[in-house]
KELORO-616548 format. One line per field, with one value per atom (N, C-alpha, C): x negated, y, z; atom name; chain. Coordinates in nm, 3 decimals. Example, Ala and Ser with C-alpha at 12.3 -4.5 7.8 and 13.67 -1.06 7.14 Angstrom:
<rs>
x	[-1.319 | -1.230 | -1.320 | -1.285 | -1.367 | -1.290]
y	[-0.569 | -0.450 | -0.330 | -0.225 | -0.106 | 0.003]
z	[0.780 | 0.780 | 0.780 | 0.708 | 0.714 | 0.787]
atome	[N | CA | C | N | CA | C]
chaine	[A | A | A | A | A | A]
</rs>
This chain:
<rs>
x	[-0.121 | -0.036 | -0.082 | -0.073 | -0.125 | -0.017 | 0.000 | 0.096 | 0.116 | 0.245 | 0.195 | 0.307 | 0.304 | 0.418 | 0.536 | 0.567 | 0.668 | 0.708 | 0.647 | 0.667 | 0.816 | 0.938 | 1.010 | 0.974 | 1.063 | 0.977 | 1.019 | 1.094 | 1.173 | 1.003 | 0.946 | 0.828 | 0.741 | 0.728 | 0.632 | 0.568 | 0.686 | 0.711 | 0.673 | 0.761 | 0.686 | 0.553 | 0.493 | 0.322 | 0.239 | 0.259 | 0.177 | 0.232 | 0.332 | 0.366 | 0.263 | 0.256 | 0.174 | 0.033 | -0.013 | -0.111 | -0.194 | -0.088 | -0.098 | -0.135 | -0.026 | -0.046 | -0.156 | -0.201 | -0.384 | -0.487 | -0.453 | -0.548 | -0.583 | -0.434 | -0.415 | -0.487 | -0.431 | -0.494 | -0.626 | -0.669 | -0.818 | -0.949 | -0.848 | -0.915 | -0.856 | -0.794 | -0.810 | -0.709 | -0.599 | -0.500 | -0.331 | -0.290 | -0.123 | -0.071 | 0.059 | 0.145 | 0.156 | 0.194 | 0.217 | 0.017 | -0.046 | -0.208 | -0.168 | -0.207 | -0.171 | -0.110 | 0.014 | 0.144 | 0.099 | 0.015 | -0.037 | -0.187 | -0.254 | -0.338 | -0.291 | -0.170 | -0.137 | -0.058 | -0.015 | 0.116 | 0.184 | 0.269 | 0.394 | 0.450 | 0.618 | 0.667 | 0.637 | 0.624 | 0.562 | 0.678 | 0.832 | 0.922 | 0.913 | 0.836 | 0.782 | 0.676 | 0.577 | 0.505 | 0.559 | 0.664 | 0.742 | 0.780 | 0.869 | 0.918 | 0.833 | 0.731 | 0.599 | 0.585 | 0.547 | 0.490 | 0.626 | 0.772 | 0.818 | 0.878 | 0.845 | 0.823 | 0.977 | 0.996 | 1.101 | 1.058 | 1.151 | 1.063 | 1.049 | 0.935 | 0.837 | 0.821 | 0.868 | 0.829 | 0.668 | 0.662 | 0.505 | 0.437 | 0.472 | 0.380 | 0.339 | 0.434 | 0.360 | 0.309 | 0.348 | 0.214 | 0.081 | 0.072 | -0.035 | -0.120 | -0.041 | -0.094 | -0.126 | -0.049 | -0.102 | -0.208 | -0.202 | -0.351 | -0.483 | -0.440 | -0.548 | -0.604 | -0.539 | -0.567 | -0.650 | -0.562 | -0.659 | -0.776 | -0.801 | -0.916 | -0.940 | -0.737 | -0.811 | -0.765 | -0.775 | -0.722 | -0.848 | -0.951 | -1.060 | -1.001 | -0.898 | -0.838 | -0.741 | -0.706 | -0.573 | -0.642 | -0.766 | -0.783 | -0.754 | -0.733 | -0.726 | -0.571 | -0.502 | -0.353 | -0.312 | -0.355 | -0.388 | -0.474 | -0.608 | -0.718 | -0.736 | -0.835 | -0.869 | -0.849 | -0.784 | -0.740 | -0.888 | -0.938 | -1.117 | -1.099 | -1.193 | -1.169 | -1.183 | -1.040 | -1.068 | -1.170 | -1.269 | -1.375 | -1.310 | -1.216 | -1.160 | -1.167 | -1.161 | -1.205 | -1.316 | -1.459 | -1.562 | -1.623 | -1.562 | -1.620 | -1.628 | -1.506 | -1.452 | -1.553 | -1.545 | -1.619 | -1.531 | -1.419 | -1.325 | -1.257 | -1.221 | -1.156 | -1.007 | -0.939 | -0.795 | -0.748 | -0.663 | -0.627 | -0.482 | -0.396 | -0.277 | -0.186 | -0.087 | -0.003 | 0.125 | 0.181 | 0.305 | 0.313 | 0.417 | 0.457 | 0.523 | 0.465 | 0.581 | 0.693 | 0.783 | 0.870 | 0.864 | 0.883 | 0.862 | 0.967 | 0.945 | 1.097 | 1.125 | 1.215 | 1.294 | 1.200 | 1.161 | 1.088 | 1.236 | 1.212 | 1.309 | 1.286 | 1.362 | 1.382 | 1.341 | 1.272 | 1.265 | 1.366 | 1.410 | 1.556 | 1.630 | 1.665 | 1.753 | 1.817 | 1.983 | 1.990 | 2.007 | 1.999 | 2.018 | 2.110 | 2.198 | 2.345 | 2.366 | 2.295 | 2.359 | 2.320 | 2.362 | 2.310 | 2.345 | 2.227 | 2.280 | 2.381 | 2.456 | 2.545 | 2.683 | 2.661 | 2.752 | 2.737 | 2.603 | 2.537 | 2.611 | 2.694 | 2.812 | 2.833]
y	[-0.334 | -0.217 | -0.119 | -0.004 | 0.134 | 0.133 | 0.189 | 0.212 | 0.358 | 0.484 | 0.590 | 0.641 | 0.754 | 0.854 | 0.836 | 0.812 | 0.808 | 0.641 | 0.551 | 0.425 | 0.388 | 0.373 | 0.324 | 0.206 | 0.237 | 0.136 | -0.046 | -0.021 | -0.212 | -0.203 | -0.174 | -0.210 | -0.237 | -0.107 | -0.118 | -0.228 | -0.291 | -0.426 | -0.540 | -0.551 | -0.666 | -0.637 | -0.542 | -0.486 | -0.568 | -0.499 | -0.563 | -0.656 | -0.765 | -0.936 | -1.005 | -0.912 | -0.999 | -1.012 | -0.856 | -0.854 | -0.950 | -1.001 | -1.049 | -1.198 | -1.248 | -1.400 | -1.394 | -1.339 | -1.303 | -1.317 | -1.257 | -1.242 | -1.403 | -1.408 | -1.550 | -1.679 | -1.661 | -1.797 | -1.755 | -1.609 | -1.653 | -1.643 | -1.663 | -1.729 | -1.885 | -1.920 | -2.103 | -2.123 | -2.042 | -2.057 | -2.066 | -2.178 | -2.178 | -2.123 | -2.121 | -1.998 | -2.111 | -2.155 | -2.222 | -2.217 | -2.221 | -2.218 | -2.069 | -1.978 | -1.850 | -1.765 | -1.828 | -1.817 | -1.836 | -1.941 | -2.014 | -1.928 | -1.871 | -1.822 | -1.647 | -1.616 | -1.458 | -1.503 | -1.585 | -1.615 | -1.577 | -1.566 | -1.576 | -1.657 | -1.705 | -1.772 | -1.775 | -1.883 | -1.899 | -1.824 | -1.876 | -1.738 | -1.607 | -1.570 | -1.391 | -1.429 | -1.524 | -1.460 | -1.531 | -1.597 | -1.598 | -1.463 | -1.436 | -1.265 | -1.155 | -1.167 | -1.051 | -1.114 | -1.219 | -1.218 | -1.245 | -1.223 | -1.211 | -1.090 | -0.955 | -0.830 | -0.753 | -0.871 | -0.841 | -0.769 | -0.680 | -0.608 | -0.700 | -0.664 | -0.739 | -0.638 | -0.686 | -0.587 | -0.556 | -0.480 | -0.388 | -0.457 | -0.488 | -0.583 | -0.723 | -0.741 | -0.929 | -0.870 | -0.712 | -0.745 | -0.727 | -0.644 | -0.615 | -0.732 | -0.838 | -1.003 | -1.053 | -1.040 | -1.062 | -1.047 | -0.876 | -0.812 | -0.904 | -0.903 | -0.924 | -1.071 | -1.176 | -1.292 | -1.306 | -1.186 | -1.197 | -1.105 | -1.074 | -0.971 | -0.850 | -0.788 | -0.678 | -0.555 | -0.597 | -0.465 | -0.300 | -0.333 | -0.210 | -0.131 | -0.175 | -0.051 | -0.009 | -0.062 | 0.038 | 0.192 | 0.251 | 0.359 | 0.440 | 0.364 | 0.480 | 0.519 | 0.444 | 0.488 | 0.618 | 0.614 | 0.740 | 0.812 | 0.868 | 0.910 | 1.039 | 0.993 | 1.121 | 1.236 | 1.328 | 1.438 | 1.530 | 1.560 | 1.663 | 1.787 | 1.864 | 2.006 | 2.062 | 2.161 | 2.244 | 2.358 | 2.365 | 2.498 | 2.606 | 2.721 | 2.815 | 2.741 | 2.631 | 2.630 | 2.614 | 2.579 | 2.529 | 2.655 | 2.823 | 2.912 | 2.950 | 2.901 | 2.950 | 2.840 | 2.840 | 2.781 | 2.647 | 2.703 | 2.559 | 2.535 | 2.456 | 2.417 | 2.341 | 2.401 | 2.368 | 2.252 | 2.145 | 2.017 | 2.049 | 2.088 | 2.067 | 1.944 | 2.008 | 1.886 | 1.883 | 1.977 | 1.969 | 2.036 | 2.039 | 2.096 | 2.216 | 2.292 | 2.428 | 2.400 | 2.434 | 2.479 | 2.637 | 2.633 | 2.751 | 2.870 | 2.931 | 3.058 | 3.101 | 3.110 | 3.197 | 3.319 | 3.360 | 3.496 | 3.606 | 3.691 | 3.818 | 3.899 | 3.966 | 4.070 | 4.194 | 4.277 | 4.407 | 4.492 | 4.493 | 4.636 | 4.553 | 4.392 | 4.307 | 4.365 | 4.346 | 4.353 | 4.234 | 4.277 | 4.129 | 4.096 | 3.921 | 3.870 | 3.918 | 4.007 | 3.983 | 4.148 | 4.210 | 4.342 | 4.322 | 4.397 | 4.419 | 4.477 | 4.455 | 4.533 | 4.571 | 4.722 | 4.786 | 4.878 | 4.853 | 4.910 | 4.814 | 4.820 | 4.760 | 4.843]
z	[-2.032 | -2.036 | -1.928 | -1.932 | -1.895 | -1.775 | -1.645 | -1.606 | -1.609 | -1.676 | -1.631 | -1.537 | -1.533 | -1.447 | -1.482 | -1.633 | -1.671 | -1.680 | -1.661 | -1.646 | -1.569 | -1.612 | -1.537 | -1.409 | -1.295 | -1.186 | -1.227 | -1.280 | -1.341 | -1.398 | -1.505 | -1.586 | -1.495 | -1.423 | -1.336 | -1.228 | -1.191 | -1.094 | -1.217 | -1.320 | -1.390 | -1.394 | -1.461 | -1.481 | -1.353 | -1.243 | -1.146 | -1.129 | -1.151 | -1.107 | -1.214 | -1.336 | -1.404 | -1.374 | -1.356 | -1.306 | -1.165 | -1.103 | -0.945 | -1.011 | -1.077 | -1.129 | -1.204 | -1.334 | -1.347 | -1.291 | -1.140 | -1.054 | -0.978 | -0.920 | -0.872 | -0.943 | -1.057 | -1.163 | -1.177 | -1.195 | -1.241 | -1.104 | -0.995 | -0.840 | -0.862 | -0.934 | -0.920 | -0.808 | -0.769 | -0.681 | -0.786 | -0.665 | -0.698 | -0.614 | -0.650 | -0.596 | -0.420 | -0.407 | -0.288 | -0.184 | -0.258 | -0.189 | -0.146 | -0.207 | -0.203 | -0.085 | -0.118 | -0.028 | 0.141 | 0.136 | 0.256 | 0.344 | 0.202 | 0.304 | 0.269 | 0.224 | 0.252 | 0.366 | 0.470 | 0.541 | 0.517 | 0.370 | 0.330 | 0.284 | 0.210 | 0.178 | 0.046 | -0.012 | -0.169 | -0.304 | -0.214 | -0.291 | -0.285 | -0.162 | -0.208 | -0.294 | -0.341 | -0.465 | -0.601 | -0.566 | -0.713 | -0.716 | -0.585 | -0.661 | -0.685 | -0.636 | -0.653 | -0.850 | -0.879 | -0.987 | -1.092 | -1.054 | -1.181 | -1.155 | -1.063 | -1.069 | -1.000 | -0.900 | -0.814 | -0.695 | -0.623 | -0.524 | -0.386 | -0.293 | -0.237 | -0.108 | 0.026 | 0.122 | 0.111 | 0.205 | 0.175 | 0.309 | 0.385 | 0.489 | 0.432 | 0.320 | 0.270 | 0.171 | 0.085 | -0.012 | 0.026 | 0.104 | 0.173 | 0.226 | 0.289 | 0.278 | 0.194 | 0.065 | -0.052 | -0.123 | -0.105 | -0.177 | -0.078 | 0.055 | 0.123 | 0.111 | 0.069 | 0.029 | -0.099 | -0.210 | -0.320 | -0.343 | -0.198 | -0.205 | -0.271 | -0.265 | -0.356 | -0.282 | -0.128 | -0.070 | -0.062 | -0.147 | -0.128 | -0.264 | -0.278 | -0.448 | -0.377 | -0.254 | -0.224 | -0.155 | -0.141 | -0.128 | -0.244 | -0.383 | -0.445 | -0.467 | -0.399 | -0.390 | -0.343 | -0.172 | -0.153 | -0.126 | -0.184 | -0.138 | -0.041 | 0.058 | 0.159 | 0.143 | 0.155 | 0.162 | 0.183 | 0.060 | 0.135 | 0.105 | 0.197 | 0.245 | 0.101 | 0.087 | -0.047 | -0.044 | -0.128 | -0.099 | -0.044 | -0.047 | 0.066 | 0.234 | 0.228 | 0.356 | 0.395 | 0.307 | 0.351 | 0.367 | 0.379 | 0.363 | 0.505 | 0.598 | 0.717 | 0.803 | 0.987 | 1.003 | 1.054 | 1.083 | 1.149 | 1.046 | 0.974 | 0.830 | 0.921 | 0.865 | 0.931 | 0.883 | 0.935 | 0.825 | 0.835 | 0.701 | 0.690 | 0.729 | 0.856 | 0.970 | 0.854 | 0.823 | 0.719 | 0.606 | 0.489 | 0.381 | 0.361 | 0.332 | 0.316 | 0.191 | 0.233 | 0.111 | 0.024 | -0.082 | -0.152 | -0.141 | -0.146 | -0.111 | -0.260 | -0.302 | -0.482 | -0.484 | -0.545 | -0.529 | -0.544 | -0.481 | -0.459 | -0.573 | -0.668 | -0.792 | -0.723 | -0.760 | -0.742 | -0.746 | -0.631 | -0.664 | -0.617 | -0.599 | -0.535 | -0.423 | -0.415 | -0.287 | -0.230 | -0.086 | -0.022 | 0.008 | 0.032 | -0.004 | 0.174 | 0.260 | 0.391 | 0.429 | 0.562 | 0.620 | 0.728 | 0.806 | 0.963 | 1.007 | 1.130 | 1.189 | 1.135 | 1.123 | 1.056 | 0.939 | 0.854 | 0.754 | 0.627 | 0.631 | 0.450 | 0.384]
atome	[N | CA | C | N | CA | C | N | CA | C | N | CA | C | N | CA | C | N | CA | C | N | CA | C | N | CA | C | N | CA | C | N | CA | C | N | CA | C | N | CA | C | N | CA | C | N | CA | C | N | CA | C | N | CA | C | N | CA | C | N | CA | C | N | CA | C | N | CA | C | N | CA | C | N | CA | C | N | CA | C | N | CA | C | N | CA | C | N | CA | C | N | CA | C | N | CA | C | N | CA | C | N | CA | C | N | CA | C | N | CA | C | N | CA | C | N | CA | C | N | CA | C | N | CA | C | N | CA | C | N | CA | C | N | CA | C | N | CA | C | N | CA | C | N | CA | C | N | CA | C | N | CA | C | N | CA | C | N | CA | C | N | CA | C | N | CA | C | N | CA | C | N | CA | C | N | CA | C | N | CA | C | N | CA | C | N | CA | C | N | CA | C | N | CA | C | N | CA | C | N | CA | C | N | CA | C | N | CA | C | N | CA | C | N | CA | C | N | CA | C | N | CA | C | N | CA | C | N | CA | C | N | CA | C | N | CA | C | N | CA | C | N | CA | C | N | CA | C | N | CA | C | N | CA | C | N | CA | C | N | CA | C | N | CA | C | N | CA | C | N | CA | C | N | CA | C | N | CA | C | N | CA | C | N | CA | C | N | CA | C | N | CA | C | N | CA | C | N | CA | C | N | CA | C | N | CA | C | N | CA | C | N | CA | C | N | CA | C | N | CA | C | N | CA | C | N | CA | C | N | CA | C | N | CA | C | N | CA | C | N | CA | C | N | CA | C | N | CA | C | N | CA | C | N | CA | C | N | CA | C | N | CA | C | N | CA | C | N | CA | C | N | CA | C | N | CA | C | N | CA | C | N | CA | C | N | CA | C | N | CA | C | N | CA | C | N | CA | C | N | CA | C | N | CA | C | N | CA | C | N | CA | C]
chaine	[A | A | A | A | A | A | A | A | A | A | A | A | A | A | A | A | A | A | A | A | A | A | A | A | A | A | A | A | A | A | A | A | A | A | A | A | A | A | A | A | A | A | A | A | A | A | A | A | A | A | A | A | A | A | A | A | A | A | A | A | A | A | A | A | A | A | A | A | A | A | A | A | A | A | A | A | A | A | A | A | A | A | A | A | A | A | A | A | A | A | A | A | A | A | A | A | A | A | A | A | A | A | A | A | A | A | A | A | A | A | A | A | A | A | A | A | A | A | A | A | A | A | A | A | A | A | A | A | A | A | A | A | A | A | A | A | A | A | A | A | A | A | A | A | A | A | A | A | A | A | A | A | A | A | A | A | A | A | A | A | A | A | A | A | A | A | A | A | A | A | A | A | A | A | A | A | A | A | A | A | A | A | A | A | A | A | A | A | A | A | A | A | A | A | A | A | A | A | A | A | A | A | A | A | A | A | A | A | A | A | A | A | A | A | A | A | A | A | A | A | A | A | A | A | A | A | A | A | A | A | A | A | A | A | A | A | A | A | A | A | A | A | A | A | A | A | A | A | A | A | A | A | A | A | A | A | A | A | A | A | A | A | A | A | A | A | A | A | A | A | A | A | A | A | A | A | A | A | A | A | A | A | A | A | A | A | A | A | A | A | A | A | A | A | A | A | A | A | A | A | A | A | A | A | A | A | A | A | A | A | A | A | A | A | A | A | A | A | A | A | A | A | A | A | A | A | A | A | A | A | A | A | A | A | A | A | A | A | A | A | A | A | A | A | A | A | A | A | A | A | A | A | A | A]
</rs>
């Protein structure tokens, strides 16, 4: 199964539990071997593989046991310089998010005025 955007997250958690036990069995590991060399409890990878949620420090033990932590770059990938900046000579790295402003109507007035101009 595909996972997409619209994937409810319930699916989504079974998807990768199945995926994890796949992985697991077709390394020749039981859930308790496993368990032992991710140092977790063998009931977090029952709940990882019947798609219950799973803190993110044992899956991360997890992935790393089954060797598949070199795909988690594509989770979030490097942020690379968009061409408008490669034109400039210091390429700036965005620290935060702007929010967008409503665009203003032409002829709008505005809901406020200075002073004594009402």
């Amino acid at each position: 199964m595909k996972i997409a955007a619209t994937t409810p997250d319930s699916v989504m958690l079974e998807e990768l539990g199945r995926r994890a036990r796949a992985h697991r069995v077709g390394m020749n590991l039981t859930q308790p071997q496993l368990a032992e060399a991710a140092g977790v409890s063998s009931r977090t990878i029952e709940r990882l593989e019947s798609g219950t949620p799973v803190q993110l420090d044992k899956l991360l033990r997890i992935l790393r046991a089954l060797r598949l932590t070199d795909n988690l770059d594509q989770l979030f990938p490097e942020v690379s310089i968009r061409p408008l900046q490669q034109i400039g000579a210091k390429p700036k790295v965005r620290q935060r998010a702007r929010t967008t402003k409503a665009p203003v109507a032409r002829g709008a007035k505005p809901g406020w005025v200075w002073g004594d101009k009402k």
